[in-house]
Steps between C-alpha positions, in 0.01 A plus 500: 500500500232741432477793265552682847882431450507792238460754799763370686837724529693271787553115528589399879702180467379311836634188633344368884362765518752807523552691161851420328505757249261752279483545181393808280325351204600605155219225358312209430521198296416125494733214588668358190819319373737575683320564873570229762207294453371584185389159408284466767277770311456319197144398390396723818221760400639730838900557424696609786607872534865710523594814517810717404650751703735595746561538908334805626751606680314756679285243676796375629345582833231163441740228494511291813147597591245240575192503269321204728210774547385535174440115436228227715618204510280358312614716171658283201547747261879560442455872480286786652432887326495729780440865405429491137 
């Protein structure tokens, strides 16, 4: 992830398309001991990403919604910043 993340205030958990949950981010910090997966990050010069924070609750109204707009098919990436 990009510096970009820094100017993000939501996290939309999607799965098949169609947005499980969101997020309000409290802030940013590297995978480390600890994280599922951690290992897989050492001797890697680009460590994964996290975030703390908790369920917006007041974007309640997101969950269930499809997100299959925002991505072409052909998009890897396992994330997208929209809005920020």
């Amino acid at each position: 992830m990009g510096r970009r993340r820094e100017d993000a205030d939501y996290a939309f958990a999607v799965s098949q398309g169609v947005i499980r949950e969101v997020y309000e981010i409290h802030g940013w910090r590297q995978r480390g001991l600890g994280d599922r997966g951690w290992e897989e990050d050492i001797d890697k010069s680009h460590k994964r990403w996290g975030f703390s924070g908790e369920v917006a609750g007041e974007l309640a109204h997101y969950r269930i919604t499809s997100v299959r707009h925002l991505f072409k098919k052909e998009n890897s990436s396992p994330f997208k910043y929209v809005n920020c």
